[in-house]
N, C-alpha and C positions, 0 to 999 in steps of 0.2 A: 499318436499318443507318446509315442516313445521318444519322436523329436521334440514335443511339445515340455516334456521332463530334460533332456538333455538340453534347453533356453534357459529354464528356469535354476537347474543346479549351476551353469555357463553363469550366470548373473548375479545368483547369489555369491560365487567365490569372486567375482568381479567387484561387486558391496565390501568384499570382506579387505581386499588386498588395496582398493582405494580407500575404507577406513583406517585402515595400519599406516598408510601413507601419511595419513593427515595425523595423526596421533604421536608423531617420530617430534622430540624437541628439539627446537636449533639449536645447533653450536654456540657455545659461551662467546659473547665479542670479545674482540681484541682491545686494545688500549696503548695507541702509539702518542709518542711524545713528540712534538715539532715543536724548537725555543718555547720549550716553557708552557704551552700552551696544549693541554688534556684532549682528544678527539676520543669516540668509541665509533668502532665501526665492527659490523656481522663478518666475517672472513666469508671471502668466496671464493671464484678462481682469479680473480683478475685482482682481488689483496694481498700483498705479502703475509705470509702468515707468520708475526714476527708480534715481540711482545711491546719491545719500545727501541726509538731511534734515538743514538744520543746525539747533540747538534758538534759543530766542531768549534764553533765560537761562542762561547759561553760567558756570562753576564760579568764577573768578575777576573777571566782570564783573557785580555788582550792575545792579539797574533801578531808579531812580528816577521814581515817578508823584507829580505836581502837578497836584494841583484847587482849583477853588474855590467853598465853599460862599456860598450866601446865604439870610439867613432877614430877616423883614419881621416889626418889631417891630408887636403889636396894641395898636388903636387904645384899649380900656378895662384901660388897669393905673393903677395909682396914683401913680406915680413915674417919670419920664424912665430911673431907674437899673431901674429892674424890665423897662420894655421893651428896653433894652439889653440885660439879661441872658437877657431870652426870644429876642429876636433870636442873640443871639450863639449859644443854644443849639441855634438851628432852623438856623443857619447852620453847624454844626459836625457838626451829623447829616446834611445836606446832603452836606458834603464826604467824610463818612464813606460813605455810599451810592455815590458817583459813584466812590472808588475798589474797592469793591465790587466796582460792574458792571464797572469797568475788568481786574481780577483775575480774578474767578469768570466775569461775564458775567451778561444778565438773561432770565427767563426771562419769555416773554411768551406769553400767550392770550387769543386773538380768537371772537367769536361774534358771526355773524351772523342775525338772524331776515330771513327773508323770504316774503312771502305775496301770493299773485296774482301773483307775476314781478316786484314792488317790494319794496324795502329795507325794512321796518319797525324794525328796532334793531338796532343796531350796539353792540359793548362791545369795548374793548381794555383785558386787565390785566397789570401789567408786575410781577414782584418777583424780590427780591437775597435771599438768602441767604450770608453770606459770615461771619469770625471775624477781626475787623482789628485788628492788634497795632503797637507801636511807630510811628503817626502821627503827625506832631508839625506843630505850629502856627506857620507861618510868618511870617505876619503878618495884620493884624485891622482893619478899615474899620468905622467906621459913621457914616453920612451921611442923612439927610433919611428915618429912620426905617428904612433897608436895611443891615443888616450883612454884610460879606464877609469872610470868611475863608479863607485861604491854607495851604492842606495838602499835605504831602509824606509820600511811606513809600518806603522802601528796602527793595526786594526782594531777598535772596539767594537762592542756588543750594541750599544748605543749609536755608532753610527746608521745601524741598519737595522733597528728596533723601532717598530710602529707604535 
């Protein structure tokens, strides 16, 4: 009898603490901004609990990136004018790469050998894949065999707007 009450009161507070459960309101959603474009989403643990993002390239504000390339004319060409113009070309791919990585970003992989609990070889490779339009050449050095060049590109909103 006595365990037959001690079920019954065990179940009714069991009733009581799963209806409280279910009665609790959710959390007001959040409201992030991605270009321009409104999301609502419930915060949980795997959302930032953040109110809005702002973009860094915005509709009306272009971005201007400036690098500079440099390439190092070689020591067997025939002509002062031939390694200038290798120079200048190794210096122009230069600059074309670094904005690149500055844009897209570089993608990088590492591999380590190790044996017996020592390092035996180590390798890091870095590479860009990118599609660079409209760079223009600002201005152009060459001194004691090193050519620099000076590059700019003008990012808009519009090139990457769906």
């Amino acid at each position: 009898m006595k365990f037959t009450a001690f079920l019954i009161s065990l179940l009714g507070l069991l009733t009581i603490s799963c209806a409280a459960l279910h009665t609790q309101t959710p959390p007001p959603p959040t409201t992030y901004v991605f270009n321009q474009t409104t999301t609502t989403q419930i915060p949980n643990k795997r959302t930032p609990a953040k109110n809005s993002v702002t973009p860094i390239l915005r509709a009306h504000h272009p971005i201007r990136i400036t690098v500079t390339g440099e390439g190092v004319a070689p020591l067997n060409t025939t002509s002062p004018a031939q390694a200038y113009a290798m120079a200048k070309r190794a210096a122009v791919i230069d600059a074309y790469r670094q904005i690149a990585a500055r844009v897209e970003g570089i993608k990088v992989q590492g591999h380590d050998y190790v044996k017996n609990m020592m390092l035996k070889n180590s390798s890091v490779r870095t590479s860009v894949n990118a599609m660079i339009r409209n760079a223009h050449i600002q201005n152009t050095t060459f001194k004691d065999g090193l050519c620099e060049v000076q590059m700019d590109i003008l990012i808009a909103y519009s090139q990457f707007a769906r």
